[in-house]
C-alpha positions in Angstrom: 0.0 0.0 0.0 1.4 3.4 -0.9 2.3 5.4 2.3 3.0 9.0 1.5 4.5 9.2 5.4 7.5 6.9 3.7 7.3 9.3 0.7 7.6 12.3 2.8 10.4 11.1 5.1 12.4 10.0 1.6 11.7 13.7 0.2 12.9 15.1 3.4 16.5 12.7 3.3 16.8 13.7 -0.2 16.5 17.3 0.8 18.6 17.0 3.8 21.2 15.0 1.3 21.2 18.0 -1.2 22.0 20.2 1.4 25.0 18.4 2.7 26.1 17.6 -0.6 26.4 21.3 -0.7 28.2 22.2 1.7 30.6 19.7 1.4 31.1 20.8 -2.3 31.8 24.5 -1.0 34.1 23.2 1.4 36.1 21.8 -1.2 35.9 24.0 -3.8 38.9 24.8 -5.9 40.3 28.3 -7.0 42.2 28.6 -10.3 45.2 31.3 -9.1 48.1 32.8 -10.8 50.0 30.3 -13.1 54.2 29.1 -11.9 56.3 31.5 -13.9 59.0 28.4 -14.8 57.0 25.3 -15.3 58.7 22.0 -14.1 58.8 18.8 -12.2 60.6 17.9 -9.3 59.2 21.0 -7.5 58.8 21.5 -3.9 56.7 23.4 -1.8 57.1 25.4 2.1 54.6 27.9 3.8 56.6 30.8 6.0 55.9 33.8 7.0 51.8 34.2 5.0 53.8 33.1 2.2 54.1 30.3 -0.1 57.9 29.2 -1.4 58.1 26.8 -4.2 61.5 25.5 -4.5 63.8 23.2 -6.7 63.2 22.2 -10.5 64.4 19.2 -13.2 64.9 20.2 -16.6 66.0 17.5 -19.2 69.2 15.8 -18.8 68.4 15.5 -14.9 69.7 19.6 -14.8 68.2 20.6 -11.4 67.0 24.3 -12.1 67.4 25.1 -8.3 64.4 27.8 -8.6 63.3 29.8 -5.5 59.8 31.5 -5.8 57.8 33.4 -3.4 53.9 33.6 -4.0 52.4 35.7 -1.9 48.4 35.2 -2.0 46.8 38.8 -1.1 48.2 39.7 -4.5 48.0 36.2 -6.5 51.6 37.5 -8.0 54.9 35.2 -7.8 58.4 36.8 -6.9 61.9 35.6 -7.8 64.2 35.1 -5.8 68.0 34.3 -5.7 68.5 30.3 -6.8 69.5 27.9 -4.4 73.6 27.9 -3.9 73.8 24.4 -4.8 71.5 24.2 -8.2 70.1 20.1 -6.5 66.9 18.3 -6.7 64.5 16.2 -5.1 65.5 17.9 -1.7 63.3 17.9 1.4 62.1 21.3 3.3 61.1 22.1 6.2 60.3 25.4 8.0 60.7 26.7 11.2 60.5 30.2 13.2 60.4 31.7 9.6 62.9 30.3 8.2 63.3 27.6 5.8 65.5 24.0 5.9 66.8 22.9 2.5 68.6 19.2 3.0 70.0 16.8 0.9 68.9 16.1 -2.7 71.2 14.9 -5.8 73.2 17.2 -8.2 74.4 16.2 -11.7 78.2 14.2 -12.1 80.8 17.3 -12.7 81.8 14.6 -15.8 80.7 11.9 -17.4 77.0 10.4 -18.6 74.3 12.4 -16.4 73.1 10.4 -13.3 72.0 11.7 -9.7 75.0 12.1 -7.4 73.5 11.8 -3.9 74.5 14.7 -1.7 74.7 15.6 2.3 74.2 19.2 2.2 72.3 21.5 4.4 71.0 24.7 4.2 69.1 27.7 5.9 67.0 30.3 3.8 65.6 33.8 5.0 62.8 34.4 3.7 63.2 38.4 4.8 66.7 38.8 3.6 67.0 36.3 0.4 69.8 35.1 2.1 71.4 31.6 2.4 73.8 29.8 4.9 75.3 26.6 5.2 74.7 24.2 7.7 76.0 20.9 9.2 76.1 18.4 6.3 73.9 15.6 6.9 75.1 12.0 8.1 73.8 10.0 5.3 73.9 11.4 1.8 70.7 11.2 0.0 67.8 12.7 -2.2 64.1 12.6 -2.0 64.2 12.1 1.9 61.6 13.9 4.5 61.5 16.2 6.4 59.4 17.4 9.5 60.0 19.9 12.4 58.7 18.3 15.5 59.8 20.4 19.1 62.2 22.9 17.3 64.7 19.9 15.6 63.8 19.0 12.2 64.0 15.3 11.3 64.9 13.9 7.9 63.9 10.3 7.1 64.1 8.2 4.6 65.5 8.8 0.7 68.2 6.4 -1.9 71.5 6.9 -2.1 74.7 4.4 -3.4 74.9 0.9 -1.4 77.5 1.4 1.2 80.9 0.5 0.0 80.4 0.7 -3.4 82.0 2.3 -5.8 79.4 3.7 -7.5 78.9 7.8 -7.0 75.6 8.1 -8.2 72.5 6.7 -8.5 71.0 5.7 -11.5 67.8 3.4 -12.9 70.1 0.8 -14.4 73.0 0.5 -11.6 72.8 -0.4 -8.1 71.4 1.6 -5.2 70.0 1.5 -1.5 66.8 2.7 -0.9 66.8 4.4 2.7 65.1 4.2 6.0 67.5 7.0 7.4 66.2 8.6 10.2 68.5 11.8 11.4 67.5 14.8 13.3 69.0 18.4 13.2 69.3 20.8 15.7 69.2 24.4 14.7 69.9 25.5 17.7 73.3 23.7 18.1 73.8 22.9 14.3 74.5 19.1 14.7 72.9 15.7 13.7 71.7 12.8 16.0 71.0 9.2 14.6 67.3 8.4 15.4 65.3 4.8 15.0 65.2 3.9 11.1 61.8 4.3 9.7 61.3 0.3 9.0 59.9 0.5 5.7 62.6 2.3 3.6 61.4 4.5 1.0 61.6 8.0 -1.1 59.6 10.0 -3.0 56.7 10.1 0.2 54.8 12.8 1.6 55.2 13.6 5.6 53.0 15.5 8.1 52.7 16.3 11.9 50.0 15.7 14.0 50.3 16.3 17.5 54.0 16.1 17.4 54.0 12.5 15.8 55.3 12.3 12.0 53.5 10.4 9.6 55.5 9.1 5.9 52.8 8.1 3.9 53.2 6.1 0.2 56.1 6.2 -1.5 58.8 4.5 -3.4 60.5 1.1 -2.8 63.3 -0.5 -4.3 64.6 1.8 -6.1 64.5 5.7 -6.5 63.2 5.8 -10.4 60.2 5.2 -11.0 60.8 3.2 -14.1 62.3 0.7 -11.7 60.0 1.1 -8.6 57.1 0.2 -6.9 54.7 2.4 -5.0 53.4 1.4 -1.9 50.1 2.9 -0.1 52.2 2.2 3.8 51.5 4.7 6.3 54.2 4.7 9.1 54.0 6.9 12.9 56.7 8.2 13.9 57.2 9.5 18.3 60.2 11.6 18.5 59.3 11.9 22.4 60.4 7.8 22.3 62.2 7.5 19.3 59.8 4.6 18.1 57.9 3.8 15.2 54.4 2.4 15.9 52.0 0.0 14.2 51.0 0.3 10.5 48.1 2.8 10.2 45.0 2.8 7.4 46.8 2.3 4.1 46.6 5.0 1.5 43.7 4.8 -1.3 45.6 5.3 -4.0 49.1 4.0 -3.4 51.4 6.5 -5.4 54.6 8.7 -5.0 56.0 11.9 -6.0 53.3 13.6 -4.7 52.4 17.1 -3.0 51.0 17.4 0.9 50.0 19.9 3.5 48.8 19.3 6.9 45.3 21.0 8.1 43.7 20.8 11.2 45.4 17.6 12.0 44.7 16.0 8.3 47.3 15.1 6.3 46.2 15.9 2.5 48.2 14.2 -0.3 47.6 15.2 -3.6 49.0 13.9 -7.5 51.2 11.6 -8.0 52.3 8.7 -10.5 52.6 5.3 -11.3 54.6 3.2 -13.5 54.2 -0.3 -14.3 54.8 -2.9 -17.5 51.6 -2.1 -19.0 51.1 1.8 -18.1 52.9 4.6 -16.8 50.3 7.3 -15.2 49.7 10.4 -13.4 47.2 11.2 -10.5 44.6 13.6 -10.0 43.9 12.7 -6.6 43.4 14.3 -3.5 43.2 12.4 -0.4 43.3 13.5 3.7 44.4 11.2 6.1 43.2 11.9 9.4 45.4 10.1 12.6 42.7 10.6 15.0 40.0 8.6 13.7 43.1 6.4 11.4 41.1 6.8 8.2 41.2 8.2 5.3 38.8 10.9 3.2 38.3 11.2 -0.6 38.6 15.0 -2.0 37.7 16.6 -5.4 40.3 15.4 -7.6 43.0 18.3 -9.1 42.1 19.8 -12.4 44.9 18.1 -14.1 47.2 14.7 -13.2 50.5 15.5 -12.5 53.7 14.5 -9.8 56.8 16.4 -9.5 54.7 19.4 -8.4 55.0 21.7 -5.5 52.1 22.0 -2.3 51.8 23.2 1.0 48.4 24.7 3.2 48.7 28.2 3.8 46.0 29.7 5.5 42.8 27.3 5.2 43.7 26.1 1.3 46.1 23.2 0.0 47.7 25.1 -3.0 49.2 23.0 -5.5 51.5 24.4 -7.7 53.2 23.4 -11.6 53.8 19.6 -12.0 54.7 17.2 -14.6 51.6 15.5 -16.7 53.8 12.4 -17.7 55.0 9.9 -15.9 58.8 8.7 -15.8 59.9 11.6 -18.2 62.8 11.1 -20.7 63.1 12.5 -24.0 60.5 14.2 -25.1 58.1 12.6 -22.2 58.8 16.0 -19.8 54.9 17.6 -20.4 55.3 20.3 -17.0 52.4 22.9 -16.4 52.5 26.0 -15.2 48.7 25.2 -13.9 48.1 26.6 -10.2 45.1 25.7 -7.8 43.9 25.8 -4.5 41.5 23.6 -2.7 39.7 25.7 -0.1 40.0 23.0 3.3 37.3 25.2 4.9 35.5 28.3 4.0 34.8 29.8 7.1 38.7 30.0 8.1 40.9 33.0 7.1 
């Protein structure tokens, strides 16, 4: 028999849905915004200061650009600013009391076919000044580590480098190489390094947050630090400096992926782009996903405009901007397709 109370109460879910549906599309609406001035991969992206820096830069040939660029978003307008001193890529940042922590990476062979000469510097930019300084060289040299500032010391994890002993002086997709669960923690204050526990599922190529003074690595790449030669894996590791101990596995990733960007909001991690490379198909991502520690789960977001990895991210203010990219996976010749495309996802409206 026909019951329009059960037709009422499904117009008034359907209602309430819309309205949800709504909101949650507001929240997560995205803003197109002024476009990179020097398109590439390999980028990297810090918030300091009400500012956005995008850092780093491949061109062909595995050149690293070593591009510095402030965006500052009350004007939508990019700034240059001086290179890096060491033109290197796939370095980790880090930021803390308004200034920023450039360490590691890989620079091109002085001689010789072009590889990716794992390197051990460290280095301090001022935002205010455009200025540079050297730091303690790392422990372990290596490129496409993490980093993460936890209690005023910055810890770097993970990252590939040479196998130890060998004579090889660079890495490379066809030659051997040591993918690294490194974990090594500077002091600013003292400017010296500390061993720490070894993340236990050695990577590079992840994205890292902070939640309540824990770190989180999150996807990846294993076995080797080319992604023509590696696997991605969707692990999610925690990380106590307080105890130096890495806990159990947390809620694996959706979308298992690496060279991605990430920004932490109101204790959620977001990860967004990435790529993939297998036998049968090499891809980019346009997904956006949030991993929230509290709850250990993770939450689906609008997807990017366009797929790309190698691109620069950070949250500043209440959006995840996500800057430039490469639309390829793997590059080579004529396989380097980088945008200049910049968007924000606003995380939440209401927030300044």
């Amino acid at each position: 028999m026909f019951s329009y109370a059960r037709l009422l109460r499904s117009c008034i879910a359907t209602v309430l849905l819309s309205f949800f549906c709504a909101g949650m599309a507001q929240a997560q609406k995205y803003v197109k915004l002024a476009p990179f001035p020097d398109a590439s991969e390999e980028l990297y992206g810090i918030s300091s200061g009400g500012k956005l820096y995008v850092m780093g830069g491949l061109a062909p040939g595995w050149t690293p650009k070593g591009l510095v660029f402030e965006y500052d978003p009350a004007t939508d307008k990019w700034t240059k600013k001086k290179n890096m001193p060491l033109l290197s890529h796939h370095v980790a940042l880090a930021e803390l009391n308004g200034k920023i922590y450039v360490m590691g990476g890989f620079v091109k062979p002085q001689s010789g076919p072009t590889a990716w000469v794992p390197i051990d510097n460290a280095w301090e930019y001022d935002p205010a000044n455009d200025s540079w300084k050297a730091l303690a060289p790392l422990p372990t040299k290596r490129g496409s580590p993490n980093a993460a500032v936890v209690n005023g010391k910055i810890y770097v994890i993970g990252g590939a480098s040479v196998n130890p002993g060998s004579k090889e002086t660079a890495v490379h997709p066809a030659r051997p190489q040591r993918v690294l669960g490194a974990n090594e923690v500077y002091d600013p204050a003292a400017n010296t390094w500390e061993a720490r526990s070894p993340m236990p599922s050695a990577r590079n190529h992840a994205a890292v947050g902070v939640v309540n003074n824990k770190i989180y690595v999150i996807g990846g790449r294993v076995g080797n630090a080319f992604i023509t030669r590696a696997s991605n894996t969707d692990i999610v590791e925690e990380y106590d400096p307080a105890t130096d101990q890495w806990g159990p596995l947390k809620a694996s990733m959706p979308t298992a992926r690496s060279a991605t960007a990430w920004g932490t909001y109101k204790g959620r991690i977001y990860v967004a782009g990435g790529e993939v490379r297998t036998d049968r198909m090499a891809g980019t991502f346009r997904a956006v996903e949030a991993y929230d520690p509290a709850s250990n789960k993770w939450l689906i977001l609008p997807p990017m405009a366009f797929a790309r990895h190698g691109l620069a991210g950070d949250v500043l203010g209440n959006r995840l901007y996500v800057v430039s990219g490469n639309v390829q996976s793997g590059g080579g010749p004529g396989m380097v397709i980088a945008t200049d495309y910049h968007e924000a996802l606003i995380l939440d409206p209401d927030a300044k």
